[in-house]
mmCIF file as Biopython writes it, N, C-alpha, C and O atoms, coordinates in Angstrom:
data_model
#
loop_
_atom_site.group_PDB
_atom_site.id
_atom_site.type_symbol
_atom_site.label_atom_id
_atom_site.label_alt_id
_atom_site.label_comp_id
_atom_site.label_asym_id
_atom_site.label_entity_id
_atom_site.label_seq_id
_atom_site.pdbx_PDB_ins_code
_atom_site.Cartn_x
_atom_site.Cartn_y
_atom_site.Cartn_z
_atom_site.occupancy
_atom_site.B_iso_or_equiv
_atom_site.auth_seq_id
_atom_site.auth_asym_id
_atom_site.pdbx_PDB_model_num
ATOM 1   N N  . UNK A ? 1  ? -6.335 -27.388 -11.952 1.0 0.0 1  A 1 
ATOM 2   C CA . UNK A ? 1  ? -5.516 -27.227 -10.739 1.0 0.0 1  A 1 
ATOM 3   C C  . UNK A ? 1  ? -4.274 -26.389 -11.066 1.0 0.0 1  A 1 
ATOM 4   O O  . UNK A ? 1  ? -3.830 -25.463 -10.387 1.0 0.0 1  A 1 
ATOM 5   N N  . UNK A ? 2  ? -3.757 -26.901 -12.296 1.0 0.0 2  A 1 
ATOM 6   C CA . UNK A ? 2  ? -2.463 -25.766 -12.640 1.0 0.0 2  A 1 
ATOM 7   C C  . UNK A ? 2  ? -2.836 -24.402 -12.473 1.0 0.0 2  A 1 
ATOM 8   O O  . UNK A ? 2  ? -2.345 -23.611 -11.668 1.0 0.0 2  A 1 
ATOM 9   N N  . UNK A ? 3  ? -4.052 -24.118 -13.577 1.0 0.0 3  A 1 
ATOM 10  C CA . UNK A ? 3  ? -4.791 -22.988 -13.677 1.0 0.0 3  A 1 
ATOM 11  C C  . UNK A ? 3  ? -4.592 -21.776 -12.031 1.0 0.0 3  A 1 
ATOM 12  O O  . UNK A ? 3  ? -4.255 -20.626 -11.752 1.0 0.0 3  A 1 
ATOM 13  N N  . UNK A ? 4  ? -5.002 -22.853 -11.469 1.0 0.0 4  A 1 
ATOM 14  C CA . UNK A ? 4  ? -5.749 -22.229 -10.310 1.0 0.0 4  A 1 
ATOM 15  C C  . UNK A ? 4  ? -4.312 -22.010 -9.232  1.0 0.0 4  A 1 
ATOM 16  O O  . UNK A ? 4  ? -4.390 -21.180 -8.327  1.0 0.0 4  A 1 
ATOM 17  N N  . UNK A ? 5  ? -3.153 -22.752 -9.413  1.0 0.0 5  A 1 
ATOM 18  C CA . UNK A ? 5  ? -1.659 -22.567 -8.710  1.0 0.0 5  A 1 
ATOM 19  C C  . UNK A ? 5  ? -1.259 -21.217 -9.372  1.0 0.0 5  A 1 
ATOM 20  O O  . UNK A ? 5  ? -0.971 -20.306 -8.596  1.0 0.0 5  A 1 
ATOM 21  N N  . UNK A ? 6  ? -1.196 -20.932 -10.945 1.0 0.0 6  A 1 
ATOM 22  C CA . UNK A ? 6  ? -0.673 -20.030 -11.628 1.0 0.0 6  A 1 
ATOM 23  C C  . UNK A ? 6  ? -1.300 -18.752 -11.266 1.0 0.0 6  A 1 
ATOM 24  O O  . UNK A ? 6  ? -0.631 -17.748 -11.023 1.0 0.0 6  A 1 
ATOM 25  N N  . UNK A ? 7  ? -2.477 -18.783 -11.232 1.0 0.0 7  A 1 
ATOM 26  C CA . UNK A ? 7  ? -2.968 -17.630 -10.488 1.0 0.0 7  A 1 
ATOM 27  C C  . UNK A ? 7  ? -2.819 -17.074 -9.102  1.0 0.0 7  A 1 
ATOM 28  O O  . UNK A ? 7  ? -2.977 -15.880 -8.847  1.0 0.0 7  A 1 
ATOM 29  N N  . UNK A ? 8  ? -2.452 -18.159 -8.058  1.0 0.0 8  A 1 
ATOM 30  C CA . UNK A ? 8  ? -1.940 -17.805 -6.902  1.0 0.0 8  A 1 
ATOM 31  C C  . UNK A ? 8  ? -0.863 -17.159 -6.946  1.0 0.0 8  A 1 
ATOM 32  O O  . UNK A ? 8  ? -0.651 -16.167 -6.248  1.0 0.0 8  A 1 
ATOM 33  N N  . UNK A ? 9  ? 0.006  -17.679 -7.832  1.0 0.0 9  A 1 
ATOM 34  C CA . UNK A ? 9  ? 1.352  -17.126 -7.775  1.0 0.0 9  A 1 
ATOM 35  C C  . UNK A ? 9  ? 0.998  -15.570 -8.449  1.0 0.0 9  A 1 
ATOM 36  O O  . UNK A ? 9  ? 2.067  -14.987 -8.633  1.0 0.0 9  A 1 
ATOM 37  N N  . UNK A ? 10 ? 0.314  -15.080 -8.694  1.0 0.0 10 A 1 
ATOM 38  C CA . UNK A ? 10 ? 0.209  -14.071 -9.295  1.0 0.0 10 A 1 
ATOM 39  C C  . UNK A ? 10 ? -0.305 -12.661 -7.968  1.0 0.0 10 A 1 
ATOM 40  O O  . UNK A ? 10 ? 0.063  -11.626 -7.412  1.0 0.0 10 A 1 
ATOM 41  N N  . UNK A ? 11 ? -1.488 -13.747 -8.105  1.0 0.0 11 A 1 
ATOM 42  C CA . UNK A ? 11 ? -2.403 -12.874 -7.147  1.0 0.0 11 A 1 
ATOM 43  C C  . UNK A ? 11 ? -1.438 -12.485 -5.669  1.0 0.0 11 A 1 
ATOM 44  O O  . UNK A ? 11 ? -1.018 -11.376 -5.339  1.0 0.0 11 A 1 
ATOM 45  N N  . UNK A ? 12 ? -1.291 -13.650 -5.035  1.0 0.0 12 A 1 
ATOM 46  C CA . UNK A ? 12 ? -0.246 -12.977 -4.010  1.0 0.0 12 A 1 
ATOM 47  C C  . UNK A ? 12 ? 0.339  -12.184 -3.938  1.0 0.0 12 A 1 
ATOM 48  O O  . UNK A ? 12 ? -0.051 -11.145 -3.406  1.0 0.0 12 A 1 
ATOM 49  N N  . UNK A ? 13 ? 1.684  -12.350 -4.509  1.0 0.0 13 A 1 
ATOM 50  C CA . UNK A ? 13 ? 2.249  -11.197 -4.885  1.0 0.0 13 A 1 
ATOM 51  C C  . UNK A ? 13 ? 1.501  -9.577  -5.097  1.0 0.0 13 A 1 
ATOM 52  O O  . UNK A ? 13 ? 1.611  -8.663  -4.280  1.0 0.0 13 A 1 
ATOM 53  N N  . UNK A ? 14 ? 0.888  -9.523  -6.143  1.0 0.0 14 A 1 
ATOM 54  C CA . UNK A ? 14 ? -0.026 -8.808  -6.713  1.0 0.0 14 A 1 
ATOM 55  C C  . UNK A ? 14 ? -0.360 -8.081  -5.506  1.0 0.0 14 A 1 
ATOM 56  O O  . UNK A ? 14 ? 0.051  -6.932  -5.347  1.0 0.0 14 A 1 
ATOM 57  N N  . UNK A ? 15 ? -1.219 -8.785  -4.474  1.0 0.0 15 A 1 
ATOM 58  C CA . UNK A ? 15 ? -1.751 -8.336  -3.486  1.0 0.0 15 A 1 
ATOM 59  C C  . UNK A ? 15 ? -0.965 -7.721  -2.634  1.0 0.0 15 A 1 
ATOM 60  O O  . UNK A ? 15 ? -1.447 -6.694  -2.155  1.0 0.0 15 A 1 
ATOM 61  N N  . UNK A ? 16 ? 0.307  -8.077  -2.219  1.0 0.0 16 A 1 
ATOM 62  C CA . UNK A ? 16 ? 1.195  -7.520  -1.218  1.0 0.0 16 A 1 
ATOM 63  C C  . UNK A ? 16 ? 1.629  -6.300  -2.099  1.0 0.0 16 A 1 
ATOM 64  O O  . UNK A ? 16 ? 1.637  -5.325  -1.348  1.0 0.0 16 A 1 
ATOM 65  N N  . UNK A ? 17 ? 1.903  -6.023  -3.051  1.0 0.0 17 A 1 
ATOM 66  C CA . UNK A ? 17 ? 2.515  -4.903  -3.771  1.0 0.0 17 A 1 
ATOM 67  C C  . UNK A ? 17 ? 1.421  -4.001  -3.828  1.0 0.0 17 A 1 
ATOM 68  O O  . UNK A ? 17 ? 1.694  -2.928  -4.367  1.0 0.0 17 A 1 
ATOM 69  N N  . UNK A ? 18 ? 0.442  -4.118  -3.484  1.0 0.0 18 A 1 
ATOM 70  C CA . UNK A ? 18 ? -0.845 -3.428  -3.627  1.0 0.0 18 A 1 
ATOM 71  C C  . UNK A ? 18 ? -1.119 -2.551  -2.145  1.0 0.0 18 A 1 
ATOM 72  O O  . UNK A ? 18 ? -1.671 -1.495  -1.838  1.0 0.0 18 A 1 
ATOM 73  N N  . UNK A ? 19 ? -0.390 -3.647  -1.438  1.0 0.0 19 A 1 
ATOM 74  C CA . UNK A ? 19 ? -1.005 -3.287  0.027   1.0 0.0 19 A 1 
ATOM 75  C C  . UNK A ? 19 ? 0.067  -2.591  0.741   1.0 0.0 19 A 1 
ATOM 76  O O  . UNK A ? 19 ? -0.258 -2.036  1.791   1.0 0.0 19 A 1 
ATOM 77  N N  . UNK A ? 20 ? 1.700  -2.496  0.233   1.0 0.0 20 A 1 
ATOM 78  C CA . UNK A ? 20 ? 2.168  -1.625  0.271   1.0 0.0 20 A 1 
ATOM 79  C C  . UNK A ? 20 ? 2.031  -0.532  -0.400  1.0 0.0 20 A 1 
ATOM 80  O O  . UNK A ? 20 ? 2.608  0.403   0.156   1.0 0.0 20 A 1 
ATOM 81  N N  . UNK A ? 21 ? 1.563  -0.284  -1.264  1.0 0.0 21 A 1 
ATOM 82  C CA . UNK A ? 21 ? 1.547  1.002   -2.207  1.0 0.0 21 A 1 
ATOM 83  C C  . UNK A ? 21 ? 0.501  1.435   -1.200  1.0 0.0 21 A 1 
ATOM 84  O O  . UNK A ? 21 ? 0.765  2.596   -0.888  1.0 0.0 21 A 1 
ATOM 85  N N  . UNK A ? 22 ? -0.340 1.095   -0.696  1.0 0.0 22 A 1 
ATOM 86  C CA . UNK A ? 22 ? -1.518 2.051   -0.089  1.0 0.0 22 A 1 
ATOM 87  C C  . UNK A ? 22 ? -1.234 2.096   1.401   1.0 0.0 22 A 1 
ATOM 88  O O  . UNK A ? 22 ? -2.107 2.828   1.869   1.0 0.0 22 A 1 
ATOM 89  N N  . UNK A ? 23 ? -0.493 1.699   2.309   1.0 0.0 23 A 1 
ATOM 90  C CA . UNK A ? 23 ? 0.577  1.798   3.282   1.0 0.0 23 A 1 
ATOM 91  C C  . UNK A ? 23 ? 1.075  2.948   2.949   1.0 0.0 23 A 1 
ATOM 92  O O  . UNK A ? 23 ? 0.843  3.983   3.574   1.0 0.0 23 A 1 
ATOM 93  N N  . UNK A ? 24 ? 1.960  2.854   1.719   1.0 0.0 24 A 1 
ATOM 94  C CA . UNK A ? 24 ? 2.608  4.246   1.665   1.0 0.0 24 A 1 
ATOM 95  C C  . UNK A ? 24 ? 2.026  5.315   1.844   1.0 0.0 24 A 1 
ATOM 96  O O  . UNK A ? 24 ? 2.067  6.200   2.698   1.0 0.0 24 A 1 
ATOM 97  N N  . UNK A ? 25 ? 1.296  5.065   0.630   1.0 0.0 25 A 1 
ATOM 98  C CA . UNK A ? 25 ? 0.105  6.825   0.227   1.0 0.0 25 A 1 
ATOM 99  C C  . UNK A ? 25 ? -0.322 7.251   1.606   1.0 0.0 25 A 1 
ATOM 100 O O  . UNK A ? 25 ? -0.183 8.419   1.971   1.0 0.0 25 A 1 
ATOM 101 N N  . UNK A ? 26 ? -1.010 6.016   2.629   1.0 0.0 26 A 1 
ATOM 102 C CA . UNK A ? 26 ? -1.435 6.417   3.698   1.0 0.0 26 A 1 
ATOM 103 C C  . UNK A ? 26 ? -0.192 6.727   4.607   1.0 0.0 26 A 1 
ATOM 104 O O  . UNK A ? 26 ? -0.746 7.112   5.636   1.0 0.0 26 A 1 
ATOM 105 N N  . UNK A ? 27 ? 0.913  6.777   4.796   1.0 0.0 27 A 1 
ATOM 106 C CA . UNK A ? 27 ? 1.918  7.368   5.218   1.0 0.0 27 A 1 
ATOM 107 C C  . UNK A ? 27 ? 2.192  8.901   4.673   1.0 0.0 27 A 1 
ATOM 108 O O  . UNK A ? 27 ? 2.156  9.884   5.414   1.0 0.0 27 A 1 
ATOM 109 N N  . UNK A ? 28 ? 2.437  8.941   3.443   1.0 0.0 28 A 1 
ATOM 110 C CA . UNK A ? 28 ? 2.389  10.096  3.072   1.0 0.0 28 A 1 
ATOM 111 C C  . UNK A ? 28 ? 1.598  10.833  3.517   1.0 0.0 28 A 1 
ATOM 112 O O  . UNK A ? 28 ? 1.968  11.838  4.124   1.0 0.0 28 A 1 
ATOM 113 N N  . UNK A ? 29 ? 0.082  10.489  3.308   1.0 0.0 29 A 1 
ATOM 114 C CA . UNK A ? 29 ? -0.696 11.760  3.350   1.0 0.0 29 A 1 
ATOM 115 C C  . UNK A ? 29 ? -0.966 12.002  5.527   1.0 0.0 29 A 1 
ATOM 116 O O  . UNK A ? 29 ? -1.592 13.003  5.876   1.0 0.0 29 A 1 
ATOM 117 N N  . UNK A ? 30 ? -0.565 11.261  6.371   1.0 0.0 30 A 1 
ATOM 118 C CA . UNK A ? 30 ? -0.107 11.152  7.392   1.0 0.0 30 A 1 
ATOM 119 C C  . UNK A ? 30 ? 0.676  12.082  7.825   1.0 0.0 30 A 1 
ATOM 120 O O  . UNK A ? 30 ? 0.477  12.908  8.716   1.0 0.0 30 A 1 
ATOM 121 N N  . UNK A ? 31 ? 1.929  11.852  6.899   1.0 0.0 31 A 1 
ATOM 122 C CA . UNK A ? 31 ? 2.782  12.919  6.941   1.0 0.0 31 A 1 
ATOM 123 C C  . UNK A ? 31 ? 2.727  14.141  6.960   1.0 0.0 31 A 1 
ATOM 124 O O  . UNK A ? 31 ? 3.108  14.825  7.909   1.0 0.0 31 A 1 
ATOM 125 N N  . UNK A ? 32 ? 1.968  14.819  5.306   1.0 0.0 32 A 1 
ATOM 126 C CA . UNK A ? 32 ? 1.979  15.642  5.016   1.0 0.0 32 A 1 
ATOM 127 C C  . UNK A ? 32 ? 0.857  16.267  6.657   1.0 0.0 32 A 1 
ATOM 128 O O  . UNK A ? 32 ? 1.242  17.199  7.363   1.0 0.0 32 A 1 
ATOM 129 N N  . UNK A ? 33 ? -0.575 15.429  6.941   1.0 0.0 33 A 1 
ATOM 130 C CA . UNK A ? 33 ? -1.393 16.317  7.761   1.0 0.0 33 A 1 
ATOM 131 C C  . UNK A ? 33 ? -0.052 16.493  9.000   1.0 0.0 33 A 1 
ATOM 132 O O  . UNK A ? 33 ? 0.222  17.673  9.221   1.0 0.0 33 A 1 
ATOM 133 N N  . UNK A ? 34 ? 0.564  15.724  9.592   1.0 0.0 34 A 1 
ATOM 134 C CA . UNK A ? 34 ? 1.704  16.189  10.676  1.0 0.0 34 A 1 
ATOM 135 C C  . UNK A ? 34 ? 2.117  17.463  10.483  1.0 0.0 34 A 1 
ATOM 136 O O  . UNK A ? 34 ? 2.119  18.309  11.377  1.0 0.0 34 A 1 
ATOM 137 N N  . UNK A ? 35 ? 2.601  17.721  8.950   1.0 0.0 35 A 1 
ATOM 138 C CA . UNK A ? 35 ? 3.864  19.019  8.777   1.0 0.0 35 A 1 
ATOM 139 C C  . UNK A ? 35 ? 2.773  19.762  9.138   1.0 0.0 35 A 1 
ATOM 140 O O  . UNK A ? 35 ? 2.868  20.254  10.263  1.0 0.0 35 A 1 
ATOM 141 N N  . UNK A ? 36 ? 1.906  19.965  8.620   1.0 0.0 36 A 1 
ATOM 142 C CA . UNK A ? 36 ? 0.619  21.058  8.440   1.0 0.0 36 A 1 
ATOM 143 C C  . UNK A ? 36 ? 0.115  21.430  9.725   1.0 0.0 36 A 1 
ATOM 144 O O  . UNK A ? 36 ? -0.106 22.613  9.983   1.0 0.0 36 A 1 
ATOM 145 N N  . UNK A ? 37 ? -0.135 20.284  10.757  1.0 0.0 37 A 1 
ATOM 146 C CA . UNK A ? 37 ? -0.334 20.964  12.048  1.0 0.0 37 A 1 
ATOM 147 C C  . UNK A ? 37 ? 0.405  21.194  12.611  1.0 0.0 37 A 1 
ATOM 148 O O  . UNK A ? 37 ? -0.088 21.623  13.654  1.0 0.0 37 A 1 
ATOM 149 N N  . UNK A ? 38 ? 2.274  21.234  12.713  1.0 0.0 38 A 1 
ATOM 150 C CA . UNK A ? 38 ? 3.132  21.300  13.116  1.0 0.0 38 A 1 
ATOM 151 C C  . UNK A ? 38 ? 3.469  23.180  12.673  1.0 0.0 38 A 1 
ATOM 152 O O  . UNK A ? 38 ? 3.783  24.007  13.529  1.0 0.0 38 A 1 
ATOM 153 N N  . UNK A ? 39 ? 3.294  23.513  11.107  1.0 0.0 39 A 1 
ATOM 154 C CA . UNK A ? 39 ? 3.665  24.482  10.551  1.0 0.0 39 A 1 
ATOM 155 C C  . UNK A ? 39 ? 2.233  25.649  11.572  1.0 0.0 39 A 1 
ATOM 156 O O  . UNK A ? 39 ? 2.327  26.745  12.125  1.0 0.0 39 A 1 
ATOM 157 N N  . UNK A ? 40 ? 1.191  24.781  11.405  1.0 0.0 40 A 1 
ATOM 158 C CA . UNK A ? 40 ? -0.053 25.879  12.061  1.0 0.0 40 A 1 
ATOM 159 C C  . UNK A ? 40 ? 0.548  26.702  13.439  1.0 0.0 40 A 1 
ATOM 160 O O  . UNK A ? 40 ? 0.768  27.889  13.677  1.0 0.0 40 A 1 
ATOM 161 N N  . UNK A ? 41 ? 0.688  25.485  14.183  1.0 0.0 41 A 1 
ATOM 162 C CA . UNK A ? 41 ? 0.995  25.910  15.725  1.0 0.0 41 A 1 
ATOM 163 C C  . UNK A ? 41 ? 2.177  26.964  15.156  1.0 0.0 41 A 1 
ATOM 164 O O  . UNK A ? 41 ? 2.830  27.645  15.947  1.0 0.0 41 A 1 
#
């Protein structure tokens, strides 16, 4: 049962820092297609 608490505390975390980092990237690359059709027109 400890086992299995210690790993929560891990994994959670873990997971949210994960799921912002790929939030971002997908912002970024969001971004970047915006400038690009913005620069086309």
């Amino acid at each position: 049962t400890h086992k299995k608490r210690i790993t929560l505390m891990w994994v959670l975390p873990l997971s949210i820092l994960a799921g912002l980092v790929i939030l971002a990237a997908v912002a970024c690359l969001l971004k970047k297609r915006m400038g690009n059709r913005e620069r086309k027109e």
